[in-house]
N, C-alpha and C positions, 0 to 999 in steps of 0.2 A: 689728766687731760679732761677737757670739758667739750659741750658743745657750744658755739656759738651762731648765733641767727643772724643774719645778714640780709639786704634788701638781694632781690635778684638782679638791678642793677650794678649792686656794688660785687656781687660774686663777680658778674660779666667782665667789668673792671678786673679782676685779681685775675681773673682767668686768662686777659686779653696782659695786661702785664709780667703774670707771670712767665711767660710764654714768651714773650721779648728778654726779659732776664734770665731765660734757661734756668727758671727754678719752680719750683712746684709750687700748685695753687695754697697748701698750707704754708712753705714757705717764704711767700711771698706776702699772705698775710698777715704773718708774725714779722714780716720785717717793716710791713707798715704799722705794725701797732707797736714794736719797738718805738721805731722811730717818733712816732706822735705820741710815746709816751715819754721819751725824751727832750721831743721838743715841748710838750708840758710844763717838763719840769727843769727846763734850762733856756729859759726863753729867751738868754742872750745869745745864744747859738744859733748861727743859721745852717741849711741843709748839710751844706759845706763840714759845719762846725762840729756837728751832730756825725756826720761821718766819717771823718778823725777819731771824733772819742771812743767811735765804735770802732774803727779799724786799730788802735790803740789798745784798745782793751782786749782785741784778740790778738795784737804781740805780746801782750802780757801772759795772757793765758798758753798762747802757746809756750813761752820761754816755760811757764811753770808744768808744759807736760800737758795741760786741758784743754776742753777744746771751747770755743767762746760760748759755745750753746750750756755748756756742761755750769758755768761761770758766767753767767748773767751780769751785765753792767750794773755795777749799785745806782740809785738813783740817791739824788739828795733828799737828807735827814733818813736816808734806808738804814734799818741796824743786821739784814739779815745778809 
């Protein structure tokens, strides 16, 4: 785990988001950095599209026992 710096703007943001989504200010920013890391790297995807893959990837995990945190999304050309 690291630390990350953020404008005070953008915390305000996660703060005021997270809070709408019933999920905690770190996890609220890990699910925005998920997601723009995936839409990075799948730019034929939209919000929509990006949501699926994620919600997919955690009926995967769960059939296999883990939990989606535990089993990170691979991204393309990822070998880990």
């Amino acid at each position: 785990m690291g630390i990350v710096k953020i404008s005070d703007d953008l915390h305000d943001q996660i703060r005021l988001s997270s809070s709408a989504m019933s999920r905690s200010i770190n996890a609220q920013a890990e699910h925005w950095l998920r997601v723009g890391q995936l839409a990075e790297n799948h730019p034929h995807l939209n919000y929509a599209g990006i949501c699926a893959l994620l919600l997919a990837h955690a009926r995967k995990a769960d059939e296999e026992g883990l939990s989606a945190a535990a089993a990170p999304v691979r991204l393309v050309g990822s070998k880990a």
